[in-house]
C-alpha positions as CSV (number, residue, x, y, z in Angstrom):
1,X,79.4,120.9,122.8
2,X,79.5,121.9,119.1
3,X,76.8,124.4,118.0
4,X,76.1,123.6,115.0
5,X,75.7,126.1,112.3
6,X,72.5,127.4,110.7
7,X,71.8,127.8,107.5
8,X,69.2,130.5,105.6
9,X,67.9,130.3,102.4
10,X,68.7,133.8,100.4
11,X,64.4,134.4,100.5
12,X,64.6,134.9,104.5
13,X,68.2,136.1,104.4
14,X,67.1,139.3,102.5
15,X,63.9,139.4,104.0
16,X,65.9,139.7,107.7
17,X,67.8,142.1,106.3
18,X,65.1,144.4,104.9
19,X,62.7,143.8,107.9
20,X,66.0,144.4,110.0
21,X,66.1,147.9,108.3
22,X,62.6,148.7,108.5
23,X,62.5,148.1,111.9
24,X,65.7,150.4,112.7
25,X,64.4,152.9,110.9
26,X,61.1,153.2,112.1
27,X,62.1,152.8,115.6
28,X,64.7,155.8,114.7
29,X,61.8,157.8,113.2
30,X,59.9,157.6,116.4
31,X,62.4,157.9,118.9
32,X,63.0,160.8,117.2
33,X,59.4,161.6,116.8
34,X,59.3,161.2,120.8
35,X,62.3,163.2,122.0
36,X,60.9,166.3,119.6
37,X,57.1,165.7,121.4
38,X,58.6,165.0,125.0
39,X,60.9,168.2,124.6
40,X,58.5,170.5,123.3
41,X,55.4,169.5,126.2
42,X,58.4,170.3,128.8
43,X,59.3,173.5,127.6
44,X,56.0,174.6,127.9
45,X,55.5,172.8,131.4
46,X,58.5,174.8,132.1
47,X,57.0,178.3,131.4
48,X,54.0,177.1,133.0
49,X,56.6,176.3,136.2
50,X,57.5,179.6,136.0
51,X,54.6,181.8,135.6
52,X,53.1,179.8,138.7
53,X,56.3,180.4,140.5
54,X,55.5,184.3,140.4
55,X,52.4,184.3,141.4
56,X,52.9,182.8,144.5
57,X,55.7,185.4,144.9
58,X,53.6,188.0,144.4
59,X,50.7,186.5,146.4
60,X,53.3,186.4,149.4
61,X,55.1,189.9,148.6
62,X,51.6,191.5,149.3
63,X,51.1,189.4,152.1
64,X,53.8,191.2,153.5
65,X,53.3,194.4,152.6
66,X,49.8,194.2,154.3
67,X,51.4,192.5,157.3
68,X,49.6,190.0,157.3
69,X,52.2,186.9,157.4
70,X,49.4,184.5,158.9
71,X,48.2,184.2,155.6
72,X,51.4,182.8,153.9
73,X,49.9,179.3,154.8
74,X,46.7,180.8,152.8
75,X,48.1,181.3,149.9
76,X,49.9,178.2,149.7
77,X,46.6,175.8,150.1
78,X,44.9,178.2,147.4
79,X,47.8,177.2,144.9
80,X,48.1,173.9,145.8
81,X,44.1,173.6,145.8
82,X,43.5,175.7,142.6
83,X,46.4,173.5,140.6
84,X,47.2,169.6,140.9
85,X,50.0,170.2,138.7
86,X,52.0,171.3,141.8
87,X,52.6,168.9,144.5
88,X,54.5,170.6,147.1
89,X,55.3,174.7,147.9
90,X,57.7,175.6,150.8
91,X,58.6,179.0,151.5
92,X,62.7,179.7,153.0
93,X,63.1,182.8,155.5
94,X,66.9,184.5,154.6
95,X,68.4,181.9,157.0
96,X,67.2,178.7,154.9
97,X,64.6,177.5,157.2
98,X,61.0,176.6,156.3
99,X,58.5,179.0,157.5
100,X,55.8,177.8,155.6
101,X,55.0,174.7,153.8
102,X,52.1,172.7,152.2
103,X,53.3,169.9,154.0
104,X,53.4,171.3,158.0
105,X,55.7,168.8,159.1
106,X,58.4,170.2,157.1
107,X,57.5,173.4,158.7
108,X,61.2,174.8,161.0
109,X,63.8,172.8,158.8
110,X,66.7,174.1,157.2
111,X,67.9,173.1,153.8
112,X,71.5,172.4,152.4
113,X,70.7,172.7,149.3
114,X,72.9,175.4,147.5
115,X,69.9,176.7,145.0
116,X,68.1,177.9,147.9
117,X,71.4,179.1,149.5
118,X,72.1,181.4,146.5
119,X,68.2,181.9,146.0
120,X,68.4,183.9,149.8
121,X,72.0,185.4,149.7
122,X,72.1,186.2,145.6
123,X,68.4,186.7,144.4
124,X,69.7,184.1,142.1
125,X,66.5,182.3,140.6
126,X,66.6,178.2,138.9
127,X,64.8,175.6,137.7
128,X,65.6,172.4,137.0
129,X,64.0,168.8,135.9
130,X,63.6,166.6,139.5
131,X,63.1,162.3,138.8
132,X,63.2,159.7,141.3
133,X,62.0,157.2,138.7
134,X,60.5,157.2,135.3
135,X,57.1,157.2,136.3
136,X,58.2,160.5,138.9
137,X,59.4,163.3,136.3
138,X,58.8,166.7,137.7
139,X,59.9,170.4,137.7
140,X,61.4,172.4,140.5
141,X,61.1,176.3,140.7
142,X,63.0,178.3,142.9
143,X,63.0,181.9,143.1
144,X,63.6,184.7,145.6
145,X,61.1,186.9,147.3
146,X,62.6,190.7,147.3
147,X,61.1,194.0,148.7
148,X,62.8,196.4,147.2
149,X,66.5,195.3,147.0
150,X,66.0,193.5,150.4
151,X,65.8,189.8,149.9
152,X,62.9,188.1,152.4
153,X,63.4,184.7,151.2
154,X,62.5,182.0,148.5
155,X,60.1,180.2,147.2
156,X,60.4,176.2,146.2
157,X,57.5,175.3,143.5
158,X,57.4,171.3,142.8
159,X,55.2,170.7,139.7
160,X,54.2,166.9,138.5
161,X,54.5,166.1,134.8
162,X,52.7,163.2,134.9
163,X,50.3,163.7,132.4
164,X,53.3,164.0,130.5
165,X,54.5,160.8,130.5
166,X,51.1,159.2,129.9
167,X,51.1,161.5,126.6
168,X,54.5,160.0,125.6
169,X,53.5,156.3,126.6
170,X,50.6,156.6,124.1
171,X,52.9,158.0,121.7
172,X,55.3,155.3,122.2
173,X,52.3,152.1,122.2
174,X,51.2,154.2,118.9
175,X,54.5,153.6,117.0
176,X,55.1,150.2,118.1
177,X,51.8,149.4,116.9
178,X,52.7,151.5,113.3
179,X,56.5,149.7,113.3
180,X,54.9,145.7,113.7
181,X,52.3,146.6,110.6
182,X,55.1,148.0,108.7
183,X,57.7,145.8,109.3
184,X,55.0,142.7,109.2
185,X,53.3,144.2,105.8
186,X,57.3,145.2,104.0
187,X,58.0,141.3,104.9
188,X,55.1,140.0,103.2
189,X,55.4,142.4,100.5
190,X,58.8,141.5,99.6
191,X,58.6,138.0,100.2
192,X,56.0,137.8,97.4
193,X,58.2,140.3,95.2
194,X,61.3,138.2,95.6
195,X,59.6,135.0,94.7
196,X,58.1,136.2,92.1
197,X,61.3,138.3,90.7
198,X,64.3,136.8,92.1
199,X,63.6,133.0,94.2
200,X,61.8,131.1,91.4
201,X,64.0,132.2,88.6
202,X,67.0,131.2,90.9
203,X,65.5,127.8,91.6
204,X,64.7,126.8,87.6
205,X,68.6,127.9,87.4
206,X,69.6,125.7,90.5
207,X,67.4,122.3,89.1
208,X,69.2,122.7,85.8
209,X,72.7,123.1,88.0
210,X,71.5,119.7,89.2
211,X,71.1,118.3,86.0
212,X,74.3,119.5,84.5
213,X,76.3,117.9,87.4
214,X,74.6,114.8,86.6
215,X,75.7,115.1,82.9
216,X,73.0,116.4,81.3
217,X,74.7,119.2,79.5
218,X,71.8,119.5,77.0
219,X,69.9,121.5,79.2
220,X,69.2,125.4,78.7
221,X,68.3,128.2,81.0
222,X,65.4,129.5,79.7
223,X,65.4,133.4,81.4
224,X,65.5,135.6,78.7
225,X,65.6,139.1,81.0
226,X,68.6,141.5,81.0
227,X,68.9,141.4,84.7
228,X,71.9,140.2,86.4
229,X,69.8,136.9,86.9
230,X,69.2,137.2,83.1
231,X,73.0,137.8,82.7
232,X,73.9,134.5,85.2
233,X,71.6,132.2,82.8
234,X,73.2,133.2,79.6
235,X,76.6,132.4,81.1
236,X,75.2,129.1,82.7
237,X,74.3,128.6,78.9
238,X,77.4,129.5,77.8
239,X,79.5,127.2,80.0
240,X,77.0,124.5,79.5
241,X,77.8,124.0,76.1
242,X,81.7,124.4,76.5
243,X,81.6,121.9,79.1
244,X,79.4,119.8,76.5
245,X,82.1,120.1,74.0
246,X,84.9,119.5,76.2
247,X,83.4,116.6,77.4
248,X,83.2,115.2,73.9
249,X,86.6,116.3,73.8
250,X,87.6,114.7,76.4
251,X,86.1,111.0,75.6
252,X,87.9,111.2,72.0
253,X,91.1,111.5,73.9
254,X,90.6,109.0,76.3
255,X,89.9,106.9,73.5
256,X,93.6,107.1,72.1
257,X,95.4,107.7,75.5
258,X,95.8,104.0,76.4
259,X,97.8,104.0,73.0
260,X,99.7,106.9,72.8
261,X,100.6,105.7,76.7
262,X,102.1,102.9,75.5
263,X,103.9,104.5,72.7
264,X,105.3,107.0,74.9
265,X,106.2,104.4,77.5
266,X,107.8,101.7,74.7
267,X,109.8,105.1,74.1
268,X,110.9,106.0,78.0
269,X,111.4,102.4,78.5
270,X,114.2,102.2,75.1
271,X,115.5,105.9,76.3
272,X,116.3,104.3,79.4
273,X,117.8,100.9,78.5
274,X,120.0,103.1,76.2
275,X,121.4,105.3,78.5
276,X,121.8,102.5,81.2
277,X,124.0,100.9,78.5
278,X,125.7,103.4,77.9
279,X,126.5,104.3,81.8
280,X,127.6,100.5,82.4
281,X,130.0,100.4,79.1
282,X,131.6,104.1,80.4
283,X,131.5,102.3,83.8
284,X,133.5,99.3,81.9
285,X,135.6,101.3,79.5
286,X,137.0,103.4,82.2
287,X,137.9,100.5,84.4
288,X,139.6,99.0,81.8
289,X,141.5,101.8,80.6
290,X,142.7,102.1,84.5
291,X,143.4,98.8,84.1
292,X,145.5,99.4,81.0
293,X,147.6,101.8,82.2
294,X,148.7,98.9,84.9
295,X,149.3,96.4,82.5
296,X,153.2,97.4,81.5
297,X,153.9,97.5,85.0
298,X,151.9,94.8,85.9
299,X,153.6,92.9,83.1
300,X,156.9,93.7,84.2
301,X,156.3,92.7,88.2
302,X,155.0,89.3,86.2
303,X,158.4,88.7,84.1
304,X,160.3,89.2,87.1
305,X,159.8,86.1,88.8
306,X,158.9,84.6,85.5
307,X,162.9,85.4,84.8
308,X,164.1,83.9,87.8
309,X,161.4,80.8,87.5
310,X,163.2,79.9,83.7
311,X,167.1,80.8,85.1
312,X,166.6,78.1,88.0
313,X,164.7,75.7,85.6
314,X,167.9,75.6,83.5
315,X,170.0,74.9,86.9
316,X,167.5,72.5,88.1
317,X,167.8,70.4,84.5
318,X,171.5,70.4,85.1
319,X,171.6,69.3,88.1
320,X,169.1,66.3,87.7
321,X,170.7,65.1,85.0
322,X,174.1,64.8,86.7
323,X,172.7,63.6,90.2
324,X,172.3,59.8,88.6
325,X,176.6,60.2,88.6
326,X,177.2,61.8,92.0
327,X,175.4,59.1,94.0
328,X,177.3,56.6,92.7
329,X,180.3,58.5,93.6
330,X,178.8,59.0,97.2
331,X,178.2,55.4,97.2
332,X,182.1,54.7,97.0
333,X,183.3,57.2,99.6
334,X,183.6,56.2,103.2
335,X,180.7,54.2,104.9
336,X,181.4,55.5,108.2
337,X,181.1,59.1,107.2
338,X,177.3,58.2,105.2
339,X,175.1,59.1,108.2
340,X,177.5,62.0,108.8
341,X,176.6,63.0,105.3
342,X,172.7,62.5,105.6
343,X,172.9,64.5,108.5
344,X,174.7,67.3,106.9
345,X,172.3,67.4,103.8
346,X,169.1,67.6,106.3
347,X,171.2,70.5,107.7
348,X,171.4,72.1,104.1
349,X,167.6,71.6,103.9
350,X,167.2,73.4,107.0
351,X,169.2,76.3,106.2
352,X,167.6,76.4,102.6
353,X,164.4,77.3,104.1
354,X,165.9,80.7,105.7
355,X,165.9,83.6,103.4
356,X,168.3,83.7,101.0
357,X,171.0,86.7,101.8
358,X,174.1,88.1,100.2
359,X,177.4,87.2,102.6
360,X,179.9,90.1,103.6
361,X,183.6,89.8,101.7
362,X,184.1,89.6,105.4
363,X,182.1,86.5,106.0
364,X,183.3,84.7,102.8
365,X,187.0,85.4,103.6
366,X,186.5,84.2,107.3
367,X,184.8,80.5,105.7
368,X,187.9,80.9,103.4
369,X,190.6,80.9,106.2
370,X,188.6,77.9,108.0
371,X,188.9,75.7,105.3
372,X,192.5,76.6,104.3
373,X,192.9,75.8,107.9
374,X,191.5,72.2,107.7
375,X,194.2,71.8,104.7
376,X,191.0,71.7,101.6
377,X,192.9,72.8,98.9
378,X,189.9,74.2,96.9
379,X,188.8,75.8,99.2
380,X,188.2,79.4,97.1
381,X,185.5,77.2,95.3
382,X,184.2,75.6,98.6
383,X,183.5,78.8,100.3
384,X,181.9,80.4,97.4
385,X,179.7,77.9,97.0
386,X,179.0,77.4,100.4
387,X,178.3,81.2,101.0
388,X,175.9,80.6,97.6
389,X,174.0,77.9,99.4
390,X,173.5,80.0,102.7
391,X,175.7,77.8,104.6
392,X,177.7,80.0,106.4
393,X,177.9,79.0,110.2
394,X,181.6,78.5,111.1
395,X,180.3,75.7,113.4
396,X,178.5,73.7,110.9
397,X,181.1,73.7,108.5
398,X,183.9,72.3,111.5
399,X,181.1,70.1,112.4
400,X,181.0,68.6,108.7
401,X,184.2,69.0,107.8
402,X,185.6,65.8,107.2
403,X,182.5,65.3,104.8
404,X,183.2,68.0,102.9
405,X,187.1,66.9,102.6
406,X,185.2,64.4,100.0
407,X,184.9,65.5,96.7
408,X,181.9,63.5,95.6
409,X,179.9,64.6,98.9
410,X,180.4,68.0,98.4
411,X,179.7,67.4,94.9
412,X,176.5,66.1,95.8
413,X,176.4,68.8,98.5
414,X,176.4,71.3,95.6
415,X,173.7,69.8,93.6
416,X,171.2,69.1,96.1
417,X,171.4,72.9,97.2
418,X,171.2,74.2,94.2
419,X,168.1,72.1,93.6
420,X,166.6,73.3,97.2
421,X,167.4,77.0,96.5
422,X,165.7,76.5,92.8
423,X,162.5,75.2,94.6
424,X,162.2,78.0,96.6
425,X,162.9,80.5,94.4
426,X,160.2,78.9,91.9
427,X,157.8,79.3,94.8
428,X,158.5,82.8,95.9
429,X,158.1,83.6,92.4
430,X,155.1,81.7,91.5
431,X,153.4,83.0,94.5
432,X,154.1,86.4,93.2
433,X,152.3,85.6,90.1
434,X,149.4,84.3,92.2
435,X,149.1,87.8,94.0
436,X,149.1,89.5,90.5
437,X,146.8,87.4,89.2
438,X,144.6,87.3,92.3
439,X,144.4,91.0,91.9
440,X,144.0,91.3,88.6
441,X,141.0,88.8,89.2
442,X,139.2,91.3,92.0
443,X,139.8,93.9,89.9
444,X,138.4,92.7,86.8
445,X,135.4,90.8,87.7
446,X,132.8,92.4,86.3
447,X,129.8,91.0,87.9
448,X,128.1,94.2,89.7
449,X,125.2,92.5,91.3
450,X,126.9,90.0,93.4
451,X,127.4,90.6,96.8
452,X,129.9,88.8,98.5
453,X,131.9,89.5,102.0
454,X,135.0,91.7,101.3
455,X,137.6,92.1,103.9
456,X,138.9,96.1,103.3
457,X,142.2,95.2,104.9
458,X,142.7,92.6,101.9
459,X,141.3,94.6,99.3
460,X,143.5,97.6,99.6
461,X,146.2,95.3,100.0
462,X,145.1,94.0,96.4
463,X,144.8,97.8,95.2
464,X,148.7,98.1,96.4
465,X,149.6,94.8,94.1
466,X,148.1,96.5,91.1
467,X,150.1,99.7,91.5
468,X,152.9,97.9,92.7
469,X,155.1,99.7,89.5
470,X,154.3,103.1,90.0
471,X,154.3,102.6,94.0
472,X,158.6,101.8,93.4
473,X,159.7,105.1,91.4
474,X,160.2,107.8,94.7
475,X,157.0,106.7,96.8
476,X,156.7,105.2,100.2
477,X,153.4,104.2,101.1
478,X,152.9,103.2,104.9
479,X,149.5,101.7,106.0
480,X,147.9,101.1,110.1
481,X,145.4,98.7,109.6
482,X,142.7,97.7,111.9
483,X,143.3,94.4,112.8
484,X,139.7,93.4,114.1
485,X,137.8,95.2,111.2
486,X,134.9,92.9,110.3
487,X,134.3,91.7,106.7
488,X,131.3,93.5,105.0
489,X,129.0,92.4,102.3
490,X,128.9,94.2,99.5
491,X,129.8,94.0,95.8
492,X,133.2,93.7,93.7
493,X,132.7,97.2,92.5
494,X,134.7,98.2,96.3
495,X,137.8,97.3,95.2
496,X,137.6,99.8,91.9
497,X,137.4,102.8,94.8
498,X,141.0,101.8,96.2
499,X,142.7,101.5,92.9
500,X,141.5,104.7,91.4
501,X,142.0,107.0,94.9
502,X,145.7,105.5,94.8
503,X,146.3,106.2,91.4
504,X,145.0,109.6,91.4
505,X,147.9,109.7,94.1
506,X,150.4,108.6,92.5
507,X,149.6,111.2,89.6
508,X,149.6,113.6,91.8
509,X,153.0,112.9,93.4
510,X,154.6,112.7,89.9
511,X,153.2,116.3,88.6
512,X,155.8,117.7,91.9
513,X,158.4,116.7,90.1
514,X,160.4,113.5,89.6
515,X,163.4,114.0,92.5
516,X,159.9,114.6,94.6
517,X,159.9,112.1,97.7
518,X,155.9,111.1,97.7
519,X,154.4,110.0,100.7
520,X,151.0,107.9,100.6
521,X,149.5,106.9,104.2
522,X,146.7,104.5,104.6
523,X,144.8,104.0,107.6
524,X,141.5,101.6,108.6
525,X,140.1,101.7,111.7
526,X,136.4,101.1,113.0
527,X,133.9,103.6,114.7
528,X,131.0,102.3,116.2
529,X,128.7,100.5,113.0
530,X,131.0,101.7,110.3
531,X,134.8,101.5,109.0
532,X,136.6,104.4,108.1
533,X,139.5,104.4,105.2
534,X,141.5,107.6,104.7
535,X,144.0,107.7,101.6
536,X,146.4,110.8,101.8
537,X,149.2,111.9,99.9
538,X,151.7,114.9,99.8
539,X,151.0,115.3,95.9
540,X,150.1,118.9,94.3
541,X,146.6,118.9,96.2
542,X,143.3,119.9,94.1
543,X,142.6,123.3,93.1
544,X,140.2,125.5,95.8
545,X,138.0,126.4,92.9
546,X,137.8,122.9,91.3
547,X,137.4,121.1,94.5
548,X,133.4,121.1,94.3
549,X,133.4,119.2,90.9
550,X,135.7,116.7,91.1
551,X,132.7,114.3,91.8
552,X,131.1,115.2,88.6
553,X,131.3,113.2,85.6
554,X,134.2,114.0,83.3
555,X,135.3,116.4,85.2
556,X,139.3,116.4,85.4
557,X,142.0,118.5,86.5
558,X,144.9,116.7,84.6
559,X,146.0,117.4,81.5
560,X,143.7,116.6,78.2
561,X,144.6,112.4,77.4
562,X,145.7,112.1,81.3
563,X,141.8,111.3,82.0
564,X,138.7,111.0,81.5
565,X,136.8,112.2,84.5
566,X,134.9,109.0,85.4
567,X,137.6,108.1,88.3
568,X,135.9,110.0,91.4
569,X,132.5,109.8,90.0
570,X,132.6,106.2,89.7
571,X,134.0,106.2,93.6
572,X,131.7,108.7,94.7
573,X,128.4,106.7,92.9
574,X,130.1,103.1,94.1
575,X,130.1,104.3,97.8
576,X,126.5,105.4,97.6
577,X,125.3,102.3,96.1
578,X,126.8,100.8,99.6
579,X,125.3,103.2,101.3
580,X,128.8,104.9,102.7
581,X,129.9,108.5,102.4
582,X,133.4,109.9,100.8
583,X,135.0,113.3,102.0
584,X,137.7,115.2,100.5
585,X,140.3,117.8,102.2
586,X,142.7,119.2,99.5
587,X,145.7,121.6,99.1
588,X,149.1,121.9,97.9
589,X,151.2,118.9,99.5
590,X,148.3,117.1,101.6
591,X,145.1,115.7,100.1
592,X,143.2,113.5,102.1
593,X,140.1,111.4,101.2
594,X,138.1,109.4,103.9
595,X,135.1,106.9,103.0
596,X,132.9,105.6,105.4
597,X,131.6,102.5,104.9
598,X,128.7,100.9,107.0
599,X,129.2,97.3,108.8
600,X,125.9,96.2,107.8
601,X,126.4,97.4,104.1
602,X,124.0,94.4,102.6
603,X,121.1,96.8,104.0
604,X,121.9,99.4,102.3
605,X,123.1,97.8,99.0
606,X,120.8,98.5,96.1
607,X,121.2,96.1,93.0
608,X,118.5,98.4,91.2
609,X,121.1,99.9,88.6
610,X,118.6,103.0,88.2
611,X,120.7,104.4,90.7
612,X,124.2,103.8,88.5
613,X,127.7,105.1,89.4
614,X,127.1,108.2,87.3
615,X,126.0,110.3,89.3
616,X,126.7,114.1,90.1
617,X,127.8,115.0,94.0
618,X,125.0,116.6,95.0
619,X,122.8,113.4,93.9
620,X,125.4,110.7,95.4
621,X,125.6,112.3,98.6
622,X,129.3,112.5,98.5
623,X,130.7,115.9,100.1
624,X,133.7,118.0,100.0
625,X,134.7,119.1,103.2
């Protein structure tokens, strides 16, 4: 259980302490007083000890020198009859045995103690202060009984000092009755002086404290002494009217704040829209200058199959126009031979559909010498254009043989591969376009907020497109994707991270020089709730000393006009936004850097752009490792 704690006005703390004092030292006083009294009675019951102690030695000496031993008892009773001081007298023989005594039945025993021992054997005398209790002080005298140098025995002298004590016990009631009227009349003395001087002064100051805490600060102290109480109230005056003005102060300012709040807060709030358009557009303008410095070499991978689209177009026309003309032709050859002929064209279809490859001279020479065996005189032109069209099987062409011995079914032959082979290499081509343009799509789409499900496989795959140019000139680039990684939600932004890591390797390889063979592995794979990607090259690494700012903003290690900087910032502040982490490893011919991406990414997406892309390394929580 909890005591709980008093509490004591200042009035009785100081009057404890002064009656505290009193009391301590008055009780000092007559202890003092006491000992001085008590020691001085004893001394002289001490001398009176021992001036008793010789007479009965010399009352028992002459005893003995009349002869008269008898009378030893004699003198005893008269001393212990005579004085009431002494309560008890026993006379030793030399062999510590009581010959006499005032109390007979003590008479014929012997005594250990060692005063008496060296009281018969030495002469030695001694006295010393005897108490079985407080009430029972007394002094003991022992002292040897000589006849000449001959030692006859000793004399034990008990004396009461009773009367002493009672002296001392008055002396004692005496100043306990003087230390309860001093203490009692101090008390009352100074609790009348401290009221007067100290207590009410202290209470007028404490009822105006009251006041003032209310918010009365008009109130005065009105103690004009030049005591430290005096001193308090002037400074109690003095911070009253500070507090007085400050709280006028205070009200005048208040009045204003509300607007000057809003002032400063229309300003914060334009300060910040400012720089948050200005982060996006550097956001914006470096994406699109990465994606200008893709643009010739996406332009080129465009007019590749853009080229080959026009050439067959031309071909195609050709042939269209002059098919009307060969199926009349077909129509006049030989009837029998027309399912023949249908058969051999589905053939052609068939074999149109495999992937167009170059024949050996080998192969070409070998359809040569089968058709110069079946007696086709043309047969140079046949096996050209039969090696053109991917028909190549010695067995087909015996199998069709007699159809192709007729000039308008070959003819037709001709034409309707040729327009086959044009379709396919129109959709090869076009579907190139598509992945271009597919790419070009992810990687411009500038909505930031949306979130969407993004399949990493598929988006670096999309990154590759885009760098398809600079990925031909001396680089390999191998990949091990995870083929059950799970789509994640999270916004567009992702595929910006893949397309400027790759690029910063290809860079990389080119500075080692251009017969340099670059390497660029990618690898996905999942790890419990998250997916890790690690991009590495064997490029010219990042300096050791640089390594630890290549997540700050505009911070670059290529040349002046090579960059801007933004590149791994806008990674490193893209990842945090979906709440993954990126690493970096770095030297000369291996850099390596690994993001970690969470599977449930939508949790930890934040569309709040206070948190933009710019950010430092230390606030994105990106690290170097």
């Amino acid at each position: 259980m909890k005591i709980p704690a008093l509490h004591f006005s200042i009035r009785l703390k100081l009057i404890l302490i002064v009656a505290g004092l009193l009391f301590i030292s008055i009780a000092g006083s007559g202890y003092l007083i006491r000992s001085m009294v008590f020691q001085n009675i004893l001394d002289q019951k001490i001398k009176t000890a021992e001036i008793l102690t010789k007479s009965v030695v010399h009352d028992i000496k002459y005893v003995h020198q009349i002869q008269r031993s008898e009378n030893i008892d004699q003198v005893i009773a008269k001393f212990i009859t005579y004085y009431r001081i002494i309560t008890n007298i026993s006379y030793y023989n030399s062999e510590s045995v009581i010959v006499a005594d005032s109390n007979p039945e003590n008479i014929g025993q012997s005594t250990n103690d060692n005063r008496i021992a060296d009281a018969v054997s030495m002469a030695k005398p001694s006295i010393i202060i005897t108490k079985s209790d407080w009430n029972n002080v007394g002094i003991r005298s022992i002292s040897p009984i000589l006849q000449g140098s001959k030692i006859m025995g000793a004399v034990e002298v008990d004396i009461s000092i009773g009367d002493v004590q009672m002296t001392i016990s008055a002396i004692d009631r005496r100043v306990a009755m003087i230390l309860v009227v001093a203490v009692l009349s101090s008390s009352a003395a100074l609790y009348f002086l401290l009221r007067v001087a100290i207590l009410q002064r202290l209470n007028r100051l404490m009822n105006i404290t009251n006041e003032v805490s209310a918010g009365n600060y008009n109130v005065q102290a009105e103690d004009k002494s030049w005591d430290e109480i005096g001193q308090l109230s002037k400074a109690f005056n003095s911070m009253t009217s500070d507090l007085k003005i400050s709280k006028n102060e205070l009200e005048n300012y208040n009045k204003t704040l509300e607007d000057r709040v809003k002032e400063a807060t229309a300003r914060l709030t334009k300060t910040y829209d400012d720089l948050k358009n200005t982060q996006t557009q550097l956001v914006l303008n470096e994406k699109m200058a990465s994606l200008g410095l893709l643009i010739a070499g996406i332009a080129h991978e465009i007019n590749t199959p853009i080229g080959a689209i026009f050439n067959v177009t031309r071909t195609l026309d050709n042939r269209v126009v002059s098919l009307p003309g060969l199926l009349r032709d077909f129509r006049m050859d030989d009837e029998n031979l027309h399912d023949k002929m249908m058969v051999c064209l589905d053939e052609l279809y068939r074999v149109s559909k495999v992937q167009v490859y170059s024949p050996s001279f080998r192969e070409i020479r070998a359809i040569e010498a089968v058709l110069s065996d079946q007696g086709l005189v043309n047969y140079k032109t046949m096996s050209a254009t039969l090696a053109r069209l991917n028909f190549t099987d010695r067995e087909k062409i015996l199998t069709y043989i007699d159809c192709f011995k007729a000039p308008s079914f070959f003819a037709l032959f001709e034409s309707c591969g040729s327009i086959m082979q044009a379709a396919n290499i129109s959709k090869s081509s076009s579907q190139k376009i598509s992945e271009i343009v597919r790419a070009l799509k992810f990687y411009a789409y500038t909505d930031r907020d949306k979130i969407e499900a993004v399949q990493i496989n598929e988006s670096i795959q999309t990154a590759l497109i885009l760098l398809r140019s600079k990925l031909k000139h001396g680089i390999s680039v191998m990949t091990d994707f995870a083929k059950d990684l799970p789509e994640i939600m999270c916004t567009s932004e992702i595929h910006q991270v893949w397309t400027n890591i790759l690029n910063n390797a290809c860079d990389a390889i080119v500075d080692m020089g251009s017969d340099y063979k670059g390497e660029i592995f990618i690898i996905s794979r999942r790890s419990d709730d998250s997916i890790i990607i690690s991009i590495s090259d064997n490029g010219v690494g990042i300096p050791e000393d640089k390594k630890d700012n290549i997540f700050d903003p505009f911070f670059t290690t290529k040349d002046i006009g090579k960059g801007t900087g933004l590149g791994l910032s806008i990674v490193s502040g893209i990842i945090k936004k979906q709440g993954g982490i990126i690493h970096v490893d770095s030297r000369r011919g291996h850099t390596k850097f690994e993001v970690i991406l969470p599977v449930k990414i939508q949790d930890c997406i934040s569309i709040d752009h206070d948190n933009d892309v710019l950010m430092t390394e230390r606030d994105t929580g990106a690290a170097v490792s």
